[in-house]
Biopython code that builds the backbone (N, CA, C, O; Angstrom):
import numpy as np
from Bio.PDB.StructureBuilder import StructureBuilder

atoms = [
    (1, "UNK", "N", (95.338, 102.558, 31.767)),
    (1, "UNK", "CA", (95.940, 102.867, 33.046)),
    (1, "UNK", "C", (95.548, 101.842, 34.106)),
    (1, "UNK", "O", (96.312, 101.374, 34.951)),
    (2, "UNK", "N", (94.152, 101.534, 33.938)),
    (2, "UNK", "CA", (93.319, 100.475, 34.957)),
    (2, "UNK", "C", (94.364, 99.220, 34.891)),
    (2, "UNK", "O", (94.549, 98.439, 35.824)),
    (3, "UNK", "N", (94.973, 99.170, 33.698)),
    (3, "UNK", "CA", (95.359, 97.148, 33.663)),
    (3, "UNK", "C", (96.791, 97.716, 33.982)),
    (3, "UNK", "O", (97.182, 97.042, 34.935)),
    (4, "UNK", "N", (97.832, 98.695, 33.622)),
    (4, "UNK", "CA", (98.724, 98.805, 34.145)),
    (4, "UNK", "C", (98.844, 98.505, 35.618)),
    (4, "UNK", "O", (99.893, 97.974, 35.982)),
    (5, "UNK", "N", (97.944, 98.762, 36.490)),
    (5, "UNK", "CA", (97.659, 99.371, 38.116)),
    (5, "UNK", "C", (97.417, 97.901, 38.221)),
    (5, "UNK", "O", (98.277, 97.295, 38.860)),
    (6, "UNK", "N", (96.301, 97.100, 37.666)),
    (6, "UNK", "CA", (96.310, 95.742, 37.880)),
    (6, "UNK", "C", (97.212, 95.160, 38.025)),
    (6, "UNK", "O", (97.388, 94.480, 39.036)),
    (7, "UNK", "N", (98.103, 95.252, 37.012)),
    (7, "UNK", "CA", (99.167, 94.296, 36.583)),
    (7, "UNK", "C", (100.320, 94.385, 38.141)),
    (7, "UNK", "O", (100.965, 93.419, 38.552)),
    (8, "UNK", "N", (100.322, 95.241, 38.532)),
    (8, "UNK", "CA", (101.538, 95.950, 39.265)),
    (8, "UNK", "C", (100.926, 95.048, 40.516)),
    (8, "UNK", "O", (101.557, 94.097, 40.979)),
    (9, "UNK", "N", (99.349, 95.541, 41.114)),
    (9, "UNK", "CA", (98.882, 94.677, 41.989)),
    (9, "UNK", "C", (99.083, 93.779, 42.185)),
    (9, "UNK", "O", (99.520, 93.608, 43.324)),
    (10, "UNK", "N", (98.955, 92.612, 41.359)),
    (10, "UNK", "CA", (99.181, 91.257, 41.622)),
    (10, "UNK", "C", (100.302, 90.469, 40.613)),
    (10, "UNK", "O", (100.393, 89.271, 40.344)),
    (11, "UNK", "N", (101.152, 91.678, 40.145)),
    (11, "UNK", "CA", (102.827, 91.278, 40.703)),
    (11, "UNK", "C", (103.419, 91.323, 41.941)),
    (11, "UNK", "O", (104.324, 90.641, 42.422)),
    (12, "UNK", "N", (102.646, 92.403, 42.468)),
    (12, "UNK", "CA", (103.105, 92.778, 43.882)),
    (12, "UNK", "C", (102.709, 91.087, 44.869)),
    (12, "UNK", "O", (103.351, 90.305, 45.572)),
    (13, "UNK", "N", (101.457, 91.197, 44.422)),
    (13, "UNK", "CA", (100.289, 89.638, 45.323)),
    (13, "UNK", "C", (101.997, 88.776, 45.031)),
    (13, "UNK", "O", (102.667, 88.558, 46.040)),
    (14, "UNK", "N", (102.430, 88.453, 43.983)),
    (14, "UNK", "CA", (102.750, 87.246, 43.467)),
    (14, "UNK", "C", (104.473, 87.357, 44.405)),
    (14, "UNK", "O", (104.896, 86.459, 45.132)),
    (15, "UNK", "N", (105.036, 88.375, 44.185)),
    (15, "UNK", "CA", (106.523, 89.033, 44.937)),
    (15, "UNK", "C", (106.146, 88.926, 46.331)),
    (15, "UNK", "O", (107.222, 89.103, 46.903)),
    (16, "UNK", "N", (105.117, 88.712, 47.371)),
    (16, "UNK", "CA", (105.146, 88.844, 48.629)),
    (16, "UNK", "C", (104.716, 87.260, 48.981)),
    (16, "UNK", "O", (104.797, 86.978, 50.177)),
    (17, "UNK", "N", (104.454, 86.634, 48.452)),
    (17, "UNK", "CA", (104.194, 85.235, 47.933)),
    (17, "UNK", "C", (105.192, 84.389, 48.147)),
    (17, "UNK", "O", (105.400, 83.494, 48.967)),
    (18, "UNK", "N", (105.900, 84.946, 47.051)),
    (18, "UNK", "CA", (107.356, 83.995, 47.256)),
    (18, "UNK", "C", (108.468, 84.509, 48.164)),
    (18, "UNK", "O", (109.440, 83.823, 48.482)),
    (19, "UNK", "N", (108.230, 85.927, 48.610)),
    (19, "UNK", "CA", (109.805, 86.294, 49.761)),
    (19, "UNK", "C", (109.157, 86.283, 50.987)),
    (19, "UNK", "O", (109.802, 86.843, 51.873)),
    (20, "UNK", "N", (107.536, 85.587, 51.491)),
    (20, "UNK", "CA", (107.162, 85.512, 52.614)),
    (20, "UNK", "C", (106.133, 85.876, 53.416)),
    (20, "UNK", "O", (106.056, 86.617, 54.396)),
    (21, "UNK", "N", (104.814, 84.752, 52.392)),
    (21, "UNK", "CA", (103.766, 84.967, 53.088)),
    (21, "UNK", "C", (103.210, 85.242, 54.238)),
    (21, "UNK", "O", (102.296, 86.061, 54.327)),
    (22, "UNK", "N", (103.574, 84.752, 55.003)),
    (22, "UNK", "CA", (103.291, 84.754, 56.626)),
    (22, "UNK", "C", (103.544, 86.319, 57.299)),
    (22, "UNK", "O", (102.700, 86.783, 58.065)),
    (23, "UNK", "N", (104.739, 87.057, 56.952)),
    (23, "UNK", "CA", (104.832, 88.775, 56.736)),
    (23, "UNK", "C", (104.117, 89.480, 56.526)),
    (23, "UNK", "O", (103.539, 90.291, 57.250)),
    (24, "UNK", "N", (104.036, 89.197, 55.161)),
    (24, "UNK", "CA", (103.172, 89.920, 54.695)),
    (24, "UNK", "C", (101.354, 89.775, 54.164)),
    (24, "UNK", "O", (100.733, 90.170, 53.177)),
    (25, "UNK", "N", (100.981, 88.994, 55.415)),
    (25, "UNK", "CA", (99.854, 89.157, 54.965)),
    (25, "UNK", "C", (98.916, 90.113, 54.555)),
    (25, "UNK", "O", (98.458, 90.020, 53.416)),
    (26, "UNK", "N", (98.578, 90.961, 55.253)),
    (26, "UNK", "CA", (98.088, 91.837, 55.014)),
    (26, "UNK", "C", (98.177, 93.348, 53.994)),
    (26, "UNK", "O", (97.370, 94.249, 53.765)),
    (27, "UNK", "N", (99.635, 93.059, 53.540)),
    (27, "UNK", "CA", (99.794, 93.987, 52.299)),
    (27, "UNK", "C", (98.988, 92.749, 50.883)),
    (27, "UNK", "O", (98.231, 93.148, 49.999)),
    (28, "UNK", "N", (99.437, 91.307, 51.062)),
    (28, "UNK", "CA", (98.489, 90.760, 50.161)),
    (28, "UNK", "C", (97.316, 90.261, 49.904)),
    (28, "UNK", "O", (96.782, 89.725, 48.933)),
    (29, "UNK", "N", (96.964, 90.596, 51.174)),
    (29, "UNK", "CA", (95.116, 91.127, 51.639)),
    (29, "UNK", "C", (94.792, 92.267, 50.220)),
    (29, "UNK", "O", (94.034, 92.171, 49.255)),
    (30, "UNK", "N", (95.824, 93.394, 50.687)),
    (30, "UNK", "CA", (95.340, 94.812, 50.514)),
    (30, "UNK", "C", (95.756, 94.546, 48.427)),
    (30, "UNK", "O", (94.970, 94.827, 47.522)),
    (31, "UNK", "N", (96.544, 94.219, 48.332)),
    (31, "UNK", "CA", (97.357, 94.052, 46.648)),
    (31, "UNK", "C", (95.803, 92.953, 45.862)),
    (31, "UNK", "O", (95.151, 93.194, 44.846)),
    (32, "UNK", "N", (95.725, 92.263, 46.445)),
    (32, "UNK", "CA", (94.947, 91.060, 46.161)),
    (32, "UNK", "C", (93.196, 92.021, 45.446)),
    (32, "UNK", "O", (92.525, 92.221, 44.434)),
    (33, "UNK", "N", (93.323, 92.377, 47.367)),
    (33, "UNK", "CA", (91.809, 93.409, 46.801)),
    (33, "UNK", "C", (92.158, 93.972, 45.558)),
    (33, "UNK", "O", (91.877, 93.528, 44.445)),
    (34, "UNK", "N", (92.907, 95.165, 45.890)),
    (34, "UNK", "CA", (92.753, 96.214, 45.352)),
    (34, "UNK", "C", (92.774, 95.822, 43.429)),
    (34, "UNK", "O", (92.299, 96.552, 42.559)),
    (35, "UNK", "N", (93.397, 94.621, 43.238)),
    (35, "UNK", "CA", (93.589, 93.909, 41.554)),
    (35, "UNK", "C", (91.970, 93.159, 41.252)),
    (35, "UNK", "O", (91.284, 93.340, 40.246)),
    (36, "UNK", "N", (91.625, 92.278, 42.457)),
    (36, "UNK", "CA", (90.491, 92.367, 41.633)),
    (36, "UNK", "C", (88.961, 93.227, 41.006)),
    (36, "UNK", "O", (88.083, 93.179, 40.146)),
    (37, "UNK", "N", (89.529, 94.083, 42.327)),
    (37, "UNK", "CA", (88.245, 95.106, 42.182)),
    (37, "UNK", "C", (88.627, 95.906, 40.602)),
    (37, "UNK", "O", (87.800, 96.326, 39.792)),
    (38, "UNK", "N", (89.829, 95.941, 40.509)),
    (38, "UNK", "CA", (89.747, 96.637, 38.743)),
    (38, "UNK", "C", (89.614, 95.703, 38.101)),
    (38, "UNK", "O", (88.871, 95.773, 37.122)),
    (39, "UNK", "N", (90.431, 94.226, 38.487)),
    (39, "UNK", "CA", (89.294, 93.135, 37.139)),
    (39, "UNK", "C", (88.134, 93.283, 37.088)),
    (39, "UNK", "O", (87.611, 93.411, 35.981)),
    (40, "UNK", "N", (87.377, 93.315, 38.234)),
    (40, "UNK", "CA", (86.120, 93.191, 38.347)),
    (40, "UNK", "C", (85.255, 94.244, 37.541)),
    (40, "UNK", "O", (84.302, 93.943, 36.823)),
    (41, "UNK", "N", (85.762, 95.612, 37.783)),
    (41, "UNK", "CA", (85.497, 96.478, 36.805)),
    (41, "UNK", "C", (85.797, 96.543, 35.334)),
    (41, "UNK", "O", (85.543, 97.591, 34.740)),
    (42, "UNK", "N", (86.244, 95.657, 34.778)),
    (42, "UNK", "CA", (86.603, 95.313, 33.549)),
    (42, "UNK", "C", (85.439, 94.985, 32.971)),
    (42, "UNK", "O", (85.118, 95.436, 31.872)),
    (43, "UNK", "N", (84.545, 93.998, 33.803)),
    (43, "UNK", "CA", (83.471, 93.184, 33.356)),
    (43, "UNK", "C", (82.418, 94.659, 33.228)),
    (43, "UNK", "O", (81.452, 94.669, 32.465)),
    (44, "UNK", "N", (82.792, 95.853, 34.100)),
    (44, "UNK", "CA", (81.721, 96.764, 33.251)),
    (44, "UNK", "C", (82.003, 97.255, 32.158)),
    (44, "UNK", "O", (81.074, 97.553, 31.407)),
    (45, "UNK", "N", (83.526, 97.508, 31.706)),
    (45, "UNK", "CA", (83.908, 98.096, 30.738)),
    (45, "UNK", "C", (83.198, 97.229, 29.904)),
    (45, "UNK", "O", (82.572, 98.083, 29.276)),
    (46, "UNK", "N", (82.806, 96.085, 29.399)),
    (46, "UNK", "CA", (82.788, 94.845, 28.653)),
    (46, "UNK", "C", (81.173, 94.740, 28.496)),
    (46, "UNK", "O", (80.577, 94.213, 27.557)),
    (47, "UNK", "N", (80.683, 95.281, 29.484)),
    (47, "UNK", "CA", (79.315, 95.327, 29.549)),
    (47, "UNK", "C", (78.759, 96.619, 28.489)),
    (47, "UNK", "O", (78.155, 96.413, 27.436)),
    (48, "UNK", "N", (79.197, 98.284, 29.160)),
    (48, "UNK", "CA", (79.341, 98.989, 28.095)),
    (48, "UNK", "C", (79.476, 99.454, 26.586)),
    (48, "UNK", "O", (78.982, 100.384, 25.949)),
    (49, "UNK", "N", (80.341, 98.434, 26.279)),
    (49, "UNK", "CA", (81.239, 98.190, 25.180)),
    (49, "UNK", "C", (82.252, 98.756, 25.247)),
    (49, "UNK", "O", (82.448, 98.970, 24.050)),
    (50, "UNK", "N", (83.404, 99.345, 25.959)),
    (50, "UNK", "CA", (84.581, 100.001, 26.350)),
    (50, "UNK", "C", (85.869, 99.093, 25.517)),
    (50, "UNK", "O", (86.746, 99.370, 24.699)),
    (51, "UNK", "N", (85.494, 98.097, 26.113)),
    (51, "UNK", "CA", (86.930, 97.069, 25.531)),
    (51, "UNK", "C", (86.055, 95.783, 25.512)),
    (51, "UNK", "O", (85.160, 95.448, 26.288)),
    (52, "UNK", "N", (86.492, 95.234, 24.558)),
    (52, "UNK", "CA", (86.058, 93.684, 23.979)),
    (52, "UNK", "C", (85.892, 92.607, 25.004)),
    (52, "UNK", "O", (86.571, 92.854, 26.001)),
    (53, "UNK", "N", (85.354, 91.729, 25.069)),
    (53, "UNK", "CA", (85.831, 90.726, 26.131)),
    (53, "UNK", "C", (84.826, 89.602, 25.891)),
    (53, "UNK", "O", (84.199, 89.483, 24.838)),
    (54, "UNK", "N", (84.704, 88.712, 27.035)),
    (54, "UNK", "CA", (83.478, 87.962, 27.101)),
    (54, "UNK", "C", (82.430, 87.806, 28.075)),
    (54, "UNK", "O", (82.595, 86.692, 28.573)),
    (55, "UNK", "N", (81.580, 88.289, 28.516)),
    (55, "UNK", "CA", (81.292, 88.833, 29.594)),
    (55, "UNK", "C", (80.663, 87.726, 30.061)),
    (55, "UNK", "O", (80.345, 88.222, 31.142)),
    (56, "UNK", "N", (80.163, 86.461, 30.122)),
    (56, "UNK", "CA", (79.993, 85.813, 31.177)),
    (56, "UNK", "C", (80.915, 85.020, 31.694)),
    (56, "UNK", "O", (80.540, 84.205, 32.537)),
    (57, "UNK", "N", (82.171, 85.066, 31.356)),
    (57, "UNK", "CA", (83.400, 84.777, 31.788)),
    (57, "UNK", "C", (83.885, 85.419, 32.555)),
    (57, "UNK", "O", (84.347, 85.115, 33.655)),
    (58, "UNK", "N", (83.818, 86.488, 31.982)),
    (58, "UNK", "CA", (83.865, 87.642, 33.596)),
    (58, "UNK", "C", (83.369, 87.561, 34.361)),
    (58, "UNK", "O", (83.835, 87.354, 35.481)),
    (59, "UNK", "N", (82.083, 87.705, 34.048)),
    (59, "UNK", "CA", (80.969, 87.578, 35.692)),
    (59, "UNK", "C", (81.192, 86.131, 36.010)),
    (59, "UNK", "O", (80.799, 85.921, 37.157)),
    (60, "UNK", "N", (81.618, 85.163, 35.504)),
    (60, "UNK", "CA", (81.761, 83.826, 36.223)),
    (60, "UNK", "C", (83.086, 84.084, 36.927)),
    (60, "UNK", "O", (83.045, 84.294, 38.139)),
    (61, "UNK", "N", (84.337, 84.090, 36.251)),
    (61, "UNK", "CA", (85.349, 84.442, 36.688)),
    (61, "UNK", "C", (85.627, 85.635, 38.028)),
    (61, "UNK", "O", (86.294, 85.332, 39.017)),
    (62, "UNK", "N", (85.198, 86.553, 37.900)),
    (62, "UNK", "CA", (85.863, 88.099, 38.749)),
    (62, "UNK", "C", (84.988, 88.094, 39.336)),
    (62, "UNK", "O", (85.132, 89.129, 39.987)),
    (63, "UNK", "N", (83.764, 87.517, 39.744)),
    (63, "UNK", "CA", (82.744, 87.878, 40.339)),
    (63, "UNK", "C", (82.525, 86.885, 41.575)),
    (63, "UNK", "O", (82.203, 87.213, 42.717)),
    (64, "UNK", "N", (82.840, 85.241, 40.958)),
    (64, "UNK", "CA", (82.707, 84.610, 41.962)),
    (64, "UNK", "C", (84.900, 84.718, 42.846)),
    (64, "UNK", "O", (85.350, 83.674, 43.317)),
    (65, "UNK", "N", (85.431, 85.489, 42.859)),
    (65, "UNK", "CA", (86.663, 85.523, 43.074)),
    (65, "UNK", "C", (86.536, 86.896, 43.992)),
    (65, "UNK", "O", (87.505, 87.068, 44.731)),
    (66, "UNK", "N", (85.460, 87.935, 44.067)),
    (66, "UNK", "CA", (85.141, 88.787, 44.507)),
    (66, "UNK", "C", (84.641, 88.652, 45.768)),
    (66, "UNK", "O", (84.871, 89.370, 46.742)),
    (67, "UNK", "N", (83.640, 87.270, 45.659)),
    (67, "UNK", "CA", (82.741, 86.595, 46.602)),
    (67, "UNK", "C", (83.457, 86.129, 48.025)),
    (67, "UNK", "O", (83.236, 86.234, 49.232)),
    (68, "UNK", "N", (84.775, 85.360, 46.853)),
    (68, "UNK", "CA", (85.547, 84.519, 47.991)),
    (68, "UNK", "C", (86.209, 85.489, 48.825)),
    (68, "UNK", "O", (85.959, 85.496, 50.031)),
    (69, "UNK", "N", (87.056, 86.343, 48.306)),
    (69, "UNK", "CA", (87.702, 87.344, 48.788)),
    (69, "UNK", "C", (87.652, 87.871, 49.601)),
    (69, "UNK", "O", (88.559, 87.936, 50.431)),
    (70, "UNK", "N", (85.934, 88.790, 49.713)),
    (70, "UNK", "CA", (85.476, 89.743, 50.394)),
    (70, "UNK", "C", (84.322, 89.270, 51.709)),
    (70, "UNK", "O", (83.904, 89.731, 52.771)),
    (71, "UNK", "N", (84.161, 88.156, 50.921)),
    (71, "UNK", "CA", (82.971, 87.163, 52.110)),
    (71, "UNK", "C", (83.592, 86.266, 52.973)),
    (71, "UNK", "O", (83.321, 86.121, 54.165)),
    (72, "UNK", "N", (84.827, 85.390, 52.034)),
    (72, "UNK", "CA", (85.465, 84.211, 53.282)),
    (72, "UNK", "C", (86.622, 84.513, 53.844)),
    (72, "UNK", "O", (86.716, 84.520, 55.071)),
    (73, "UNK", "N", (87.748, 84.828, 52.987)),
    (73, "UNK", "CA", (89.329, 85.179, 52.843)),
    (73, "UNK", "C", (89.654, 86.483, 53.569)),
    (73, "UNK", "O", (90.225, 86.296, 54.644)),
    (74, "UNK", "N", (89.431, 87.758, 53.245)),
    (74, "UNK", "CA", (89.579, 88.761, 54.312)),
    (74, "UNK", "C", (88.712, 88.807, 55.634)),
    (74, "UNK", "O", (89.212, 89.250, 56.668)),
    (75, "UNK", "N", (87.393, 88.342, 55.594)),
    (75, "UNK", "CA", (86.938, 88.607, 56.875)),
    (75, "UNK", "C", (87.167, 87.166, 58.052)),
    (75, "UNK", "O", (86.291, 86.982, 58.898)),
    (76, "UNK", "N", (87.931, 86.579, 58.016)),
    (76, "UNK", "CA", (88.407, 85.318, 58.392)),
    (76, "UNK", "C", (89.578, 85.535, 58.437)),
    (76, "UNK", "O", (90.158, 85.502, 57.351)),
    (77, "UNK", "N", (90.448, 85.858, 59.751)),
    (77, "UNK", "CA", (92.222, 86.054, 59.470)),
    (77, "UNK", "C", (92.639, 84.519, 59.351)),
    (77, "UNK", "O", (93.682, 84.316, 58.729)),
    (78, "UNK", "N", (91.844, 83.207, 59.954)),
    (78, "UNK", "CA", (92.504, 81.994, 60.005)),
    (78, "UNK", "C", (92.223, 81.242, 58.277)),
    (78, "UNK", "O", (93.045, 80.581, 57.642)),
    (79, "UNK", "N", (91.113, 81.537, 57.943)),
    (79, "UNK", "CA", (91.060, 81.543, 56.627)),
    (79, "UNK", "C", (92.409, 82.411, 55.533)),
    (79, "UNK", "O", (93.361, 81.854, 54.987)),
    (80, "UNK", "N", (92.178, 83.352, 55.509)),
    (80, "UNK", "CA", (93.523, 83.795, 55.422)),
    (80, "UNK", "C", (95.213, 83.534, 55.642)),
    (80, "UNK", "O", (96.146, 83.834, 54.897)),
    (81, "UNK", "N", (95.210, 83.074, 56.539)),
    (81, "UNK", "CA", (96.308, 82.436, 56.829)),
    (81, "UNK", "C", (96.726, 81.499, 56.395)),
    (81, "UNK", "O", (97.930, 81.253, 56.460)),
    (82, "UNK", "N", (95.475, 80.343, 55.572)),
    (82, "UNK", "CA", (95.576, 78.970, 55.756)),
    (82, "UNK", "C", (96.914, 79.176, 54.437)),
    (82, "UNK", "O", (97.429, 80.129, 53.852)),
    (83, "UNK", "N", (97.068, 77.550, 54.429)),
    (83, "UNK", "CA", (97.546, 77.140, 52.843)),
    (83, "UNK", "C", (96.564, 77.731, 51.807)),
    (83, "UNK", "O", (96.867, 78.673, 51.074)),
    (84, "UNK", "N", (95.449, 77.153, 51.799)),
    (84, "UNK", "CA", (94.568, 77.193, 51.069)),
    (84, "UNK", "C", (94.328, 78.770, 50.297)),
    (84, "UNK", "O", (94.102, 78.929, 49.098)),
    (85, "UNK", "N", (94.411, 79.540, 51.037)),
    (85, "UNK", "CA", (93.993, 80.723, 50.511)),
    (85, "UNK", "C", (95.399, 81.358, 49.491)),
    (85, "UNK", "O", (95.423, 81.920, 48.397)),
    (86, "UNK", "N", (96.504, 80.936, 50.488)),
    (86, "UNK", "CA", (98.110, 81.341, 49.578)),
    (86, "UNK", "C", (97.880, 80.479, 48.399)),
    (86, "UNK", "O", (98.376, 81.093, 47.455)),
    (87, "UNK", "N", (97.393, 79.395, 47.988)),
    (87, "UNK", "CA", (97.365, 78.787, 47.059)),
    (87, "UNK", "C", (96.514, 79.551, 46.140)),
    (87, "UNK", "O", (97.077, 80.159, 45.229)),
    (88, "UNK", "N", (95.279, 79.605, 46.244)),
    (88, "UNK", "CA", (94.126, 80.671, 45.888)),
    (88, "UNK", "C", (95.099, 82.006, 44.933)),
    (88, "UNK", "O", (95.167, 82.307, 43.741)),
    (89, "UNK", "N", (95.759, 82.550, 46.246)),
    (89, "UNK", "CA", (96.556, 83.729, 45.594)),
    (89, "UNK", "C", (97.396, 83.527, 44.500)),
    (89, "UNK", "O", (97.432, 84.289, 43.533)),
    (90, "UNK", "N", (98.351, 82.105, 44.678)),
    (90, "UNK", "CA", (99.376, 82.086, 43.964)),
    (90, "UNK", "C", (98.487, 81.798, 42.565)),
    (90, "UNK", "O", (98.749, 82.564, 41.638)),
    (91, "UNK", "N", (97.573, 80.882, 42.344)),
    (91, "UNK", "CA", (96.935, 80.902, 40.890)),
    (91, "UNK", "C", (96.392, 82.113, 40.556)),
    (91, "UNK", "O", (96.410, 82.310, 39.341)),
    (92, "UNK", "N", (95.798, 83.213, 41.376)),
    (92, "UNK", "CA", (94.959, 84.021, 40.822)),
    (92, "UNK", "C", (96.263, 84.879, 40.078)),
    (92, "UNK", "O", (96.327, 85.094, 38.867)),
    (93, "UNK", "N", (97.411, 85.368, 41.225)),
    (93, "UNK", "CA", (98.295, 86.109, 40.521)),
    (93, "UNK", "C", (98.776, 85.735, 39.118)),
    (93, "UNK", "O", (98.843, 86.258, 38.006)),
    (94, "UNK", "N", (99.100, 84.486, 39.756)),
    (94, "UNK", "CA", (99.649, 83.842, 38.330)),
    (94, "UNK", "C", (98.851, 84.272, 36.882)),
    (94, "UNK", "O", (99.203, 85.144, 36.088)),
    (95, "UNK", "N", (97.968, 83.607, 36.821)),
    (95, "UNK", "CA", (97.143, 84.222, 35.734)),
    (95, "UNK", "C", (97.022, 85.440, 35.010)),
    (95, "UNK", "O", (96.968, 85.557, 33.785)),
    (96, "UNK", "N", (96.972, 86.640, 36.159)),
    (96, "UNK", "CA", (96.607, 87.350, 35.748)),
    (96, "UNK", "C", (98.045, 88.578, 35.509)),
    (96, "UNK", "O", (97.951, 89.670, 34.949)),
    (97, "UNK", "N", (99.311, 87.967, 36.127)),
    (97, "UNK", "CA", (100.887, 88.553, 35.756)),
    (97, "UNK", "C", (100.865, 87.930, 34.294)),
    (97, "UNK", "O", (101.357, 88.675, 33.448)),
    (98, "UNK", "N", (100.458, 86.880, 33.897)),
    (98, "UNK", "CA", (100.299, 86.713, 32.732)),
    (98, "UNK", "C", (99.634, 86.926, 31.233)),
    (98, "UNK", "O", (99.890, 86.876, 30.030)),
    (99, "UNK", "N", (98.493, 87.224, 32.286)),
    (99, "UNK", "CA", (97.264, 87.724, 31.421)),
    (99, "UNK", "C", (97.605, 89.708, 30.958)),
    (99, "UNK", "O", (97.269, 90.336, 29.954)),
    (100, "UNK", "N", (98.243, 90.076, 31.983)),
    (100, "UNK", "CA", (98.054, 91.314, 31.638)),
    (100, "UNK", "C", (99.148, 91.921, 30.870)),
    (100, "UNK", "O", (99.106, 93.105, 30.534)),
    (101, "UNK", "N", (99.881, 91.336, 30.654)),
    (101, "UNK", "CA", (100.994, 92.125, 29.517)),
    (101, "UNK", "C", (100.520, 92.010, 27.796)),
    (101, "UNK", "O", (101.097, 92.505, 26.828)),
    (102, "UNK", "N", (99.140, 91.089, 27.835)),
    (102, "UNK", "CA", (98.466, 91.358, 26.445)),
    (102, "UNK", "C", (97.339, 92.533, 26.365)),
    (102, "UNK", "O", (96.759, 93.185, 25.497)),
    (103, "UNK", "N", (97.368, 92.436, 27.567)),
    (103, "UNK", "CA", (96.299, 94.204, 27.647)),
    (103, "UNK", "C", (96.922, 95.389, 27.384)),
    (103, "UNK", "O", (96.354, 96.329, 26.827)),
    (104, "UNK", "N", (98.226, 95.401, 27.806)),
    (104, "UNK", "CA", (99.296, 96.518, 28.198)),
    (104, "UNK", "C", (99.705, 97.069, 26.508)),
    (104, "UNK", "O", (100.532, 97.964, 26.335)),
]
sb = StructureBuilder()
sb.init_structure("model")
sb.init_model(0)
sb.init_chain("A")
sb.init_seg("    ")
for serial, (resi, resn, name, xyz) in enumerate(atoms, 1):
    if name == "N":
        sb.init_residue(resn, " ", resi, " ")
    sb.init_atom(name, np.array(xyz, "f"), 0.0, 1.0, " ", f" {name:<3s}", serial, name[0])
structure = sb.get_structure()
């Protein structure tokens, strides 16, 4: 259910992206969070043993992406705004609209 909800998240990140960042920032503030915090929780499933994975890929991956997110990118609206961060978004979505239809 977790990677379904992911997946939807940052299709959503990736659909507000291309019909108009500058709009919608703040729903891809909110889409952005809300996808990695269940990647991020993946890396416990993985820790557990829940579902397979590689776990310092995770914690390298979802963890330092957590960092940026929640430390530079949301609490910074000009950070946010920049190019830089839409770029940020457009790879993270990317990846992971891709990544998640092998979970599904």
């Amino acid at each position: 259910a977790s990677n379904s909800i992911s997946f939807m998240c940052w299709g959503a990140v990736l659909v507000l992206l291309i019909i108009g960042p500058a709009t919608n920032q703040s729903l891809i503030l909110t889409f952005a969070a809300a996808g990695e915090i269940l990647c991020a929780l993946e890396v416990l499933q993985i820790i557990f043993g829940i579902i397979p994975g590689r776990l310092l890929l995770g914690v390298a991956l979802h963890y330092t992406r957590v960092l940026l997110l929640f430390s530079l990118i949301i609490p910074h609206s000009e950070v946010a705004a920049s190019i830089g961060a839409k770029v940020i978004f457009i790879a993270w979505s990317v990846t992971e609209v891709c990544r998640y239809p092998f979970l599904l």
